[in-house]
C-alpha positions in Angstrom: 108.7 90.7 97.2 106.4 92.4 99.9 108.3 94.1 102.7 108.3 92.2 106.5 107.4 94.5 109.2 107.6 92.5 113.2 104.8 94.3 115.2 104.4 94.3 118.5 101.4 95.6 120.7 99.9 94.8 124.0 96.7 95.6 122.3 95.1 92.6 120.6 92.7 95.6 118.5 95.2 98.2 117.5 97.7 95.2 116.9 94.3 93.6 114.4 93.7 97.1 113.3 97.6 97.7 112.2 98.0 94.4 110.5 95.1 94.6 108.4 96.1 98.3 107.0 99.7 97.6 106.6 99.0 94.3 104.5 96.5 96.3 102.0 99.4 98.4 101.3 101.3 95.7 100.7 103.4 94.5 103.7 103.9 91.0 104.9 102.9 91.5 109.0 104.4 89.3 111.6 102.9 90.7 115.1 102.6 89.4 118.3 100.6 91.0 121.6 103.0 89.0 123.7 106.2 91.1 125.1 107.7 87.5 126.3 107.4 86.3 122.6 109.2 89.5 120.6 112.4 87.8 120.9 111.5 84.2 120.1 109.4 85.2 117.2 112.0 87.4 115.6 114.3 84.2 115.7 112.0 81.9 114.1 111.4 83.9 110.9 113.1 86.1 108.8 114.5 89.3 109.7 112.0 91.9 109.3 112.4 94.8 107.3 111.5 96.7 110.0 110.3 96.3 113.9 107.8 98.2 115.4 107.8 98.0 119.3 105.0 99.3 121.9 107.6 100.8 124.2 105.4 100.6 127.3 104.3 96.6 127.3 104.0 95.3 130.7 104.8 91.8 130.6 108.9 93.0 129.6 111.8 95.0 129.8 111.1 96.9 126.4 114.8 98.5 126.9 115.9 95.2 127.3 114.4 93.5 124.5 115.8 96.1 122.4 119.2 95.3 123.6 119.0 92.0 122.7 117.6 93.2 119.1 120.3 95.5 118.4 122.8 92.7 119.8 121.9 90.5 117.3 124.1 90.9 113.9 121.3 89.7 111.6 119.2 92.7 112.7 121.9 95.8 112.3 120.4 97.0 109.8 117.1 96.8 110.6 115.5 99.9 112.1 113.7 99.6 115.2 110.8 102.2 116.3 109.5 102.6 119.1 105.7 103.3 119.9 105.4 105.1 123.3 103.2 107.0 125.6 104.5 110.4 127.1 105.0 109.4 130.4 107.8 106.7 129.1 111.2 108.2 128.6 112.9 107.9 126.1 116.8 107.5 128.0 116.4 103.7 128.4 115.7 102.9 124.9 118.5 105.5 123.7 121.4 103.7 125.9 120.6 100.9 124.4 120.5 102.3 120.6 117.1 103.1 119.6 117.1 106.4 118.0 113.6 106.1 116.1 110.4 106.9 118.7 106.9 107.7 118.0 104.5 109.3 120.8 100.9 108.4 121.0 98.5 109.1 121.0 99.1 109.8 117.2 97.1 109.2 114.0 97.1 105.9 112.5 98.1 107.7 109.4 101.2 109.4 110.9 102.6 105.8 112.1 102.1 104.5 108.6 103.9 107.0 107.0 106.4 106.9 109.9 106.6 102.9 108.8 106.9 103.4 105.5 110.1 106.2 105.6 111.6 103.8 108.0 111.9 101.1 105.1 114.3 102.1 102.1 112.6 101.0 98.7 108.9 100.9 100.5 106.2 102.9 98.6 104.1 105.4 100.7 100.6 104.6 100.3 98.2 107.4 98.1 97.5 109.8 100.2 93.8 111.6 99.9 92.4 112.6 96.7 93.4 115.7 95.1 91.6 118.3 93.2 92.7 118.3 89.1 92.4 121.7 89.8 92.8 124.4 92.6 89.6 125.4 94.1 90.4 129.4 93.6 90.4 128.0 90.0 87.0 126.5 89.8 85.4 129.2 91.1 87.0 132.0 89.1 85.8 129.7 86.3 82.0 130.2 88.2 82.1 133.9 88.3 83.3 134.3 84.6 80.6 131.9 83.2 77.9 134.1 85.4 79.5 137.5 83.8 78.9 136.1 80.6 75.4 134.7 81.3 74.4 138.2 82.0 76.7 139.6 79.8 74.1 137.8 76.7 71.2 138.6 78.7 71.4 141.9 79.5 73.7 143.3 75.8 74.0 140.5 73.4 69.9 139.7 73.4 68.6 143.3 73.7 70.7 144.4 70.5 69.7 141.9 68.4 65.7 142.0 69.3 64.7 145.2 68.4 
């Protein structure tokens, strides 16, 4: 059964962007880009295996939407994480229990693997594609097969021409 992440960003395209990458890895997305809709969508549907908050939407009281998150008995054991920009502190969201933040701007990369140690049991997506061997290998390989090149050139083929 696919892991439920509850994503919330102001931004309609980061919000699109997120979904889309967090699904091909194989998470079930709820996400909304309204602050005034965090609360009433998290009641509707299951509790998420994880929520993911834009710490500085407009339209709320992020701190107090977390409150009312970390009130809630169904969600104790979900982990919350907060998405923020520098300027928002961090106080606020600590008072009322949120101990997981994330500062953009940041690489998509780093809040996916942020999301995915957050979640017990979630696999980390492949990460980039690794040489079979090192590269200090591959060329020590080079330079021996043009010593031996020249090694039949210049020994091998003169003693056995004359």
């Amino acid at each position: 059964m696919a892991k439920r992440i509850f994503f919330a960003d102001s931004r309609e395209q980061v919000l699109n962007m997120m979904t889309e990458k967090l699904e091909k890895i194989g998470f079930d997305v709820l996400s909304t880009t309204n602050g005034k809709e965090i609360l009433r969508t998290l009641n509707v549907n299951n509790v998420p295996n994880l929520i993911v908050l834009e710490g500085g939407m407009a339209d709320v009281d992020m701190p107090k939407i977390c409150f009312e998150i970390k009130r809630e008995k169904r969600f104790n054991n979900t982990p919350v994480l907060v998405v923020k920009e520098k300027h928002i502190e961090d106080k606020p969201f600590l008072d009322v229990g949120i101990k997981e933040f994330l500062t953009r701007p940041c690489e998509v990369s780093q809040l996916i693997e942020r999301i995915t140690g957050l979640i017990p049991g979630a696999s980390r997506p492949a990460g980039p594609a690794r040489p079979g061997f090192p590269i200090a290998k591959i060329i020590m390989g080079l330079i021996l097969a043009v010593f031996v090149i020249i090694l039949i050139i210049g020994v091998v083929i003169p003693l056995f021409s004359s």
